[in-house]
C-alpha positions as CSV (number, residue, x, y, z in Angstrom):
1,X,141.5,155.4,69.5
2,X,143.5,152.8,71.9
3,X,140.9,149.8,72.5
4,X,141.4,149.9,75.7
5,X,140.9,153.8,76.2
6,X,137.4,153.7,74.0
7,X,136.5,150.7,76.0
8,X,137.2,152.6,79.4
9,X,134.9,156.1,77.6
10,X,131.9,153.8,76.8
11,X,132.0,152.7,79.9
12,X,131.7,156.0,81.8
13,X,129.7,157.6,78.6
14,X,125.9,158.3,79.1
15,X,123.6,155.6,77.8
16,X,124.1,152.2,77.4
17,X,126.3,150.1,74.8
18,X,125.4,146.7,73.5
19,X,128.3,144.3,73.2
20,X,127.2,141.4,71.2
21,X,129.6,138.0,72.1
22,X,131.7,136.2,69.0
23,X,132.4,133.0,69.1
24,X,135.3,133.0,66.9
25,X,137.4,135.6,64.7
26,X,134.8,135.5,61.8
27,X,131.4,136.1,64.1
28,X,133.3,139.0,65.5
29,X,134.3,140.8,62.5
30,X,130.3,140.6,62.0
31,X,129.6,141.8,64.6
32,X,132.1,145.0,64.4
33,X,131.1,145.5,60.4
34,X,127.2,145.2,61.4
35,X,127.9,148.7,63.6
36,X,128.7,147.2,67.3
37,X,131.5,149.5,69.2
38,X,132.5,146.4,71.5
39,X,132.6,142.5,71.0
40,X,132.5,140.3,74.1
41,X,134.4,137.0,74.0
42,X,132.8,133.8,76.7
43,X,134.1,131.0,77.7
44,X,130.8,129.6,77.3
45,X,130.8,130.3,73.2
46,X,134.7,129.7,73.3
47,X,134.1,125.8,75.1
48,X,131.1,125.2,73.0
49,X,132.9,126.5,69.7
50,X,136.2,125.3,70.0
51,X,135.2,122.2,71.9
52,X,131.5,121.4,71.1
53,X,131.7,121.0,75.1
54,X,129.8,123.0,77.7
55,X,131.4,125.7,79.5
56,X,132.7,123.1,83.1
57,X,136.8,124.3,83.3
58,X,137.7,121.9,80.2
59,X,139.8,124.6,78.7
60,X,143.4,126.0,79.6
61,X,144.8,129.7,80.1
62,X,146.6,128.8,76.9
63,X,143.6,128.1,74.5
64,X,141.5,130.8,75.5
65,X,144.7,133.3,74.9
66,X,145.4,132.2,71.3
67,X,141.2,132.0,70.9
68,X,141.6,135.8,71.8
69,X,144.2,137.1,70.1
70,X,142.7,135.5,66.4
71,X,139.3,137.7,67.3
72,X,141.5,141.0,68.7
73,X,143.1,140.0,65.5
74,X,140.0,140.4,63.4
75,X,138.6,143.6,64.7
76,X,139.1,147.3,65.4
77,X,137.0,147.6,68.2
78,X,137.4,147.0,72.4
79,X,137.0,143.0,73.3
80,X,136.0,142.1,76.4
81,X,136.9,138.7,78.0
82,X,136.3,135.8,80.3
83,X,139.4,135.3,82.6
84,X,137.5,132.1,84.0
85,X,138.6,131.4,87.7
86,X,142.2,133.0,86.6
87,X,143.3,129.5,85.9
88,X,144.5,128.4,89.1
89,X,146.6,130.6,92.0
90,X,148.2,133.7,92.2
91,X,150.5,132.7,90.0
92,X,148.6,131.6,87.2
93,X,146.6,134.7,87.6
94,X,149.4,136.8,86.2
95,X,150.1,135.0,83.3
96,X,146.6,135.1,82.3
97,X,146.6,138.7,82.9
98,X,149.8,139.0,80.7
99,X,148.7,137.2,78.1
100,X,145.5,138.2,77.4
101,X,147.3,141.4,77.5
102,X,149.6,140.6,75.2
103,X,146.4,139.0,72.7
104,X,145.0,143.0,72.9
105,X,141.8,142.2,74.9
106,X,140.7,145.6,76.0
107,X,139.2,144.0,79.5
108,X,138.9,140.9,81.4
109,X,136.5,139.5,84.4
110,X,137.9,136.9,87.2
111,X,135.1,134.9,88.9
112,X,134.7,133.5,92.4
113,X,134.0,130.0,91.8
114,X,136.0,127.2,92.6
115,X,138.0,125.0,89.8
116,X,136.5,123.8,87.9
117,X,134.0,125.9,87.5
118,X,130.4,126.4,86.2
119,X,128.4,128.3,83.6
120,X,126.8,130.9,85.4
121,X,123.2,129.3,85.1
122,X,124.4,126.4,85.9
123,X,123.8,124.4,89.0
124,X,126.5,123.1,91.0
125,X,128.6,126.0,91.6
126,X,131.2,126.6,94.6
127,X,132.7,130.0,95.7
128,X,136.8,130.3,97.1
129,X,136.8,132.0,100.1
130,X,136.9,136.2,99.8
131,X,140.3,136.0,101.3
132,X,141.4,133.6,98.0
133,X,139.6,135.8,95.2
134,X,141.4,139.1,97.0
135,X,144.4,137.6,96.6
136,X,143.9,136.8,92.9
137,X,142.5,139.9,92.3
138,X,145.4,141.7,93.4
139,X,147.6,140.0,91.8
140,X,145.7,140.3,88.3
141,X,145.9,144.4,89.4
142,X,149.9,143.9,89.8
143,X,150.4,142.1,86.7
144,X,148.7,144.6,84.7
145,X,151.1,146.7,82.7
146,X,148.9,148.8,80.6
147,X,146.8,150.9,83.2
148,X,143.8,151.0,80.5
149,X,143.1,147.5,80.6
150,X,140.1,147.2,82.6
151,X,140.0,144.6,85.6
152,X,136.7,143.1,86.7
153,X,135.9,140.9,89.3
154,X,132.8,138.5,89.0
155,X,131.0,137.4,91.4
156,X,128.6,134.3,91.3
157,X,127.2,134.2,95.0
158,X,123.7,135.5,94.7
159,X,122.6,131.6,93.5
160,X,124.9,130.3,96.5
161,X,124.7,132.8,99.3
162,X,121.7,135.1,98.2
163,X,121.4,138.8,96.5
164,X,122.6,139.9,100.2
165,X,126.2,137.9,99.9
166,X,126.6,138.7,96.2
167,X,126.5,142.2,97.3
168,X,128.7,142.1,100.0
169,X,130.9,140.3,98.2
170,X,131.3,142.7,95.4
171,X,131.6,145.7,97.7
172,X,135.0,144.0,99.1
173,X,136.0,143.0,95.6
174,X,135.7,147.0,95.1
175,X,137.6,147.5,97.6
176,X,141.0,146.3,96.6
177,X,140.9,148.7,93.6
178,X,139.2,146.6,90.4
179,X,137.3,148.6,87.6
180,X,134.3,146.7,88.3
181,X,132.3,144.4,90.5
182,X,129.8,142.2,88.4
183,X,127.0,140.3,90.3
184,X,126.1,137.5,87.7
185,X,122.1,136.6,87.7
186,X,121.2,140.2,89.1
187,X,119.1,140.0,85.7
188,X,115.7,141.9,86.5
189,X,114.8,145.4,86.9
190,X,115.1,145.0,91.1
191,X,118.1,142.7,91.7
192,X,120.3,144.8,89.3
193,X,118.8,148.4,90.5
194,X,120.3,147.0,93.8
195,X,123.1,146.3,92.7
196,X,124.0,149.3,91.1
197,X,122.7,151.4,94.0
198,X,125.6,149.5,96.4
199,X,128.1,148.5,94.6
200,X,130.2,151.5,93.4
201,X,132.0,151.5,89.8
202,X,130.0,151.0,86.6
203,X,127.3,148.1,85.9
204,X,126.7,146.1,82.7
205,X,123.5,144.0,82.7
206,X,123.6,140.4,81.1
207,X,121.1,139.0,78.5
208,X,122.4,135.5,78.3
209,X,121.1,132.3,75.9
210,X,122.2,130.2,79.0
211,X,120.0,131.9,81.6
212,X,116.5,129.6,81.7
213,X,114.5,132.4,83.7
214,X,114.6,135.3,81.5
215,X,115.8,139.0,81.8
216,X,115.3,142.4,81.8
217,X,115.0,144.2,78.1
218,X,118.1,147.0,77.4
219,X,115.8,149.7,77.6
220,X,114.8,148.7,81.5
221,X,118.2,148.2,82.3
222,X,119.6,151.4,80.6
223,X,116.7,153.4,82.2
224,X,118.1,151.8,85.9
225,X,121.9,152.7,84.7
226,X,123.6,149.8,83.1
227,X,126.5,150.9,80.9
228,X,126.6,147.9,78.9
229,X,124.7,144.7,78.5
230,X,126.1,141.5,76.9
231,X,125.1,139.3,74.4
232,X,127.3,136.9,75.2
233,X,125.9,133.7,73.3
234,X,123.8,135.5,70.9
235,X,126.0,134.5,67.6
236,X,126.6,131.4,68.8
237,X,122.8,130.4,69.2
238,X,122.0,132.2,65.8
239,X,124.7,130.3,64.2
240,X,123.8,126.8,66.2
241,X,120.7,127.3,64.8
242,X,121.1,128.5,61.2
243,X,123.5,125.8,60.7
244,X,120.7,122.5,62.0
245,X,118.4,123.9,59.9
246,X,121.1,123.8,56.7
247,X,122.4,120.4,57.3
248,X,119.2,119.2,58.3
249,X,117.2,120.3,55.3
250,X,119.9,118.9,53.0
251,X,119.7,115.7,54.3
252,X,116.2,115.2,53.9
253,X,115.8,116.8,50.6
254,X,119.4,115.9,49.4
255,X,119.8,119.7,48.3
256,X,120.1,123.3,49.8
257,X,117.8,124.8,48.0
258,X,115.3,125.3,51.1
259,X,118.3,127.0,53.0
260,X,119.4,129.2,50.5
261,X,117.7,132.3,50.7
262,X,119.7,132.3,54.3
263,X,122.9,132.2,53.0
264,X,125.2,135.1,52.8
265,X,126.2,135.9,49.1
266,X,129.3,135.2,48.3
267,X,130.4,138.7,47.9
268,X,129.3,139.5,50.8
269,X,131.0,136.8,52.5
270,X,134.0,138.0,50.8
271,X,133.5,141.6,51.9
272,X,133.4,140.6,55.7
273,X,137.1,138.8,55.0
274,X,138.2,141.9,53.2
275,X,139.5,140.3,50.3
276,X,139.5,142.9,47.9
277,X,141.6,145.0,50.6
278,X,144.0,141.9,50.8
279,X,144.7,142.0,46.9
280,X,145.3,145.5,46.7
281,X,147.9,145.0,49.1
282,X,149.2,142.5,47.3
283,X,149.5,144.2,44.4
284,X,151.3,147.6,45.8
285,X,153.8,145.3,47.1
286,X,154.4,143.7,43.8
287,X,154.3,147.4,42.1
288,X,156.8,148.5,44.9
289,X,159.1,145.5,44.3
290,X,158.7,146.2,40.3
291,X,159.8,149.9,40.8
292,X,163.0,148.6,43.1
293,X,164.0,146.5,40.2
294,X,163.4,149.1,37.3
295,X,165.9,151.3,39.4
296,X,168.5,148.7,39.8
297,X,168.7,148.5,36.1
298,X,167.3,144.7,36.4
């Protein structure tokens, strides 16, 4: 099926789907060959990845487009994206739109914030007016050529104007004809039932590295009608962490031998690039060619 389509069906399906995030091409082939129908793509594991940076605007429409398309590349499944502030105006917001299009994300989110912005637990943040986001919202919603590719706006008002303003300001987000209205930090079992109750559209629920004050578990969010919840930093953090402990281990003992039983096999590693799938294709194209030549006599 289309991405985009089997994104939109999990999304209105019963249950709940959990959408670990990838932080490059590689973590989300994992993450599609471990069993996962959807991988989520962050700025905040695209910044720290590509930038060893935190996620505070450093980045460009440009980067996180080609950053995209390698992990749409890698996988089968629906990816879901972080559209940042859309990059600047109106303007800029529909050449994101078109090119993350064009790098086969099955969805995006625009947030409210100011440029440049911040990690969503992060201090410091700054909202544009509503008037400013509808405008960008609509013009994300015009630039859209495939009708499939679902449009959500982000809101990040609860830590600025309170669980009262976040709400109201998803309800007008709503309004102007997005697929969804996400209230970021509506994290436990109350904020998020709230939420849900009056916001229409779908939910997902949010189980974030970055958040310091903890979260609901999926099976109290799916029981109060999230349709998703992201892991956005989840591969990041494991790899973050798997990789100290290498490096760290062979510098003090001088070899890896600690680590090891970690460590992917090398088959395995070479199952998850499909390189036994990449030299059979070789090799019919060579057989093809071969049989071309025999019937030309040469």
């Amino acid at each position: 099926m289309n991405p985009r389509k089997r994104f939109r069906e999990l999304m209105a399906a019963p249950g709940m789907t959990l959408a670990p995030g990838a932080y490059d091409a590689l973590s989300a082939r994992i993450i599609e060959q471990q069993g996962f129908d959807v991988v989520v793509a962050g700025g905040y594991a695209a910044v720290g990845s590509m930038m060893a940076q935190p996620d505070t605007g450093q980045s460009n429409m440009r980067d996180y487009a080609d950053h995209y398309r390698r992990i749409c590349a890698a996988v089968s499944v629906p990816v879901y994206v972080d559209g940042d502030t859309g990059f600047g105006g109106v303007n800029n917001v529909r050449e994101m739109v078109r090119a993350f299009e064009d790098a086969g994300v099955a969805g995006l989110f625009i947030g409210d914030q100011v440029f440049p912005p911040r990690c969503g637990y992060m201090a410091g943040k700054q909202l544009v007016p509503p008037q400013e986001m509808l405008a960008k919202l609509k013009a994300a919603l015009d630039a859209r050529r495939d009708p499939d590719l679902f449009i959500v706006a982000r809101t990040d008002a609860l830590s600025v104007e309170g669980l009262d303003g976040a709400i109201a300001r998803a309800q007008i987000y709503m309004d102007i004809g997005v697929d969804m209205a996400k209230v970021v930090g509506a994290d436990q079992v109350e904020s998020f039932t709230r939420v849900k109750r009056e916001v229409p559209g779908p939910q997902m629920a949010n189980m974030s590295n970055a958040n310091p004050t903890g979260m609901a578990t999926p099976a109290q969010m799916e029981a109060v009608g999230a349709a998703m919840m992201t892991f956005p930093s989840a591969a990041l953090f494991a790899a973050v962490g798997a990789v100290t402990r290498a490096m760290g281990s062979l510098k003090k003992t001088g070899t890896l031998e600690a680590s090891r039983p970690s460590f992917c096999s090398l088959d395995d590693y070479y199952g998850i690039l499909k390189l036994n799938e990449q030299k059979d294709a070789e090799q019919i194209y060579l057989d093809a060619a071969q049989e071309t030549l025999k019937r030309m006599g040469r």
